[in-house]
N, C-alpha and C positions, 0 to 999 in steps of 0.2 A: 273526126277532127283531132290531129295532133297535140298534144301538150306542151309547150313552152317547155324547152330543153332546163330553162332557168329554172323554174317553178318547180321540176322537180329535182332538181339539184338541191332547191330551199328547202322541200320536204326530208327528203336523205339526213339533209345537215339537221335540220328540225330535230327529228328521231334520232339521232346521234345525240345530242346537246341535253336532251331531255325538256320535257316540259317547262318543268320550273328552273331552269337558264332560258331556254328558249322564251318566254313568257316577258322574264325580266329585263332581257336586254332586247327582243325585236318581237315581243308582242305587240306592240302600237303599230309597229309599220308593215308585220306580216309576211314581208319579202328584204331577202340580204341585197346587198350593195356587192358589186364587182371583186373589191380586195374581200369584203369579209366571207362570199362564194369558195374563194380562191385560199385564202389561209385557214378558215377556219379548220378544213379538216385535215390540213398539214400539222398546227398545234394539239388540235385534239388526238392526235395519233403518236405525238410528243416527239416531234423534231422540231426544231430550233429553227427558227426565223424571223428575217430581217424583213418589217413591211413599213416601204414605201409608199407613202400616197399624197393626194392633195388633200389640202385642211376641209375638214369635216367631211372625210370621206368612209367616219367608217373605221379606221384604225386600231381604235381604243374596243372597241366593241370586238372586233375581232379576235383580237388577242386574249380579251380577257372571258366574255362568252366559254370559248373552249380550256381555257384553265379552271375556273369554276366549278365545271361538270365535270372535268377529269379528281378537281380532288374534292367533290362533294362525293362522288361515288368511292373514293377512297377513303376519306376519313371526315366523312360527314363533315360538322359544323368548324370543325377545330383545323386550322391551318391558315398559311398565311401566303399571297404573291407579292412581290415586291414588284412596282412598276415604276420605272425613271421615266421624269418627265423635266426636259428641259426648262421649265420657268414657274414661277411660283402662282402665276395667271393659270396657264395650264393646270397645274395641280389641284387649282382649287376650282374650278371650273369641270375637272374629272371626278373629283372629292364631291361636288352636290350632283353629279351623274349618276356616278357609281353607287352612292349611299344606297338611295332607293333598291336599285337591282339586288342588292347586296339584301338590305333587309327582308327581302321576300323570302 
């Protein structure tokens, strides 16, 4: 029996990200979503991009997943990402997302 091309794309990414990102942002669901398959190891490898997607697809997680990991291995706890977010709804809707992840 073959493997799901996806599945193991998720593991790669998994092992890349490290546990404790991987846990915090897609421990409940297990398996990535299309855009975050697809960016996350563009960011993690640290080029610069633009992601497009439909609402709650995934987005916010993508981007921020692989920034985490690249500078928790750099300089552990101390650093900072700045992320723009069109409207202050949003913001604060990402703000009780993100805390949790963040404090793990």
């Amino acid at each position: 029996m073959e493997l799901d091309p996806e599945y193991h794309q998720d593991t790669q990414i998994c092992q890349s990200l490290g546990d404790t990102v991987w846990n915090a942002f897609f421990g409940r669901h297990g398996r990535l979503r299309e855009v975050q398959r697809k960016a996350i190891p563009l960011i993690h490898e640290g080029n610069n991009l633009l992601i497009s997607a439909a609402t709650a697809s995934g987005k916010t997680e993508a981007a921020c997943a692989p920034l985490m990991s690249r500078n928790i291995n750099r300089f552990g706890r101390d650093w900072t990402i700045l992320y723009v977010c069109p409207t202050r709804a949003l913001v604060n809707d990402l703000y009780s997302r993100l805390q949790t992840a963040i404090q793990q």
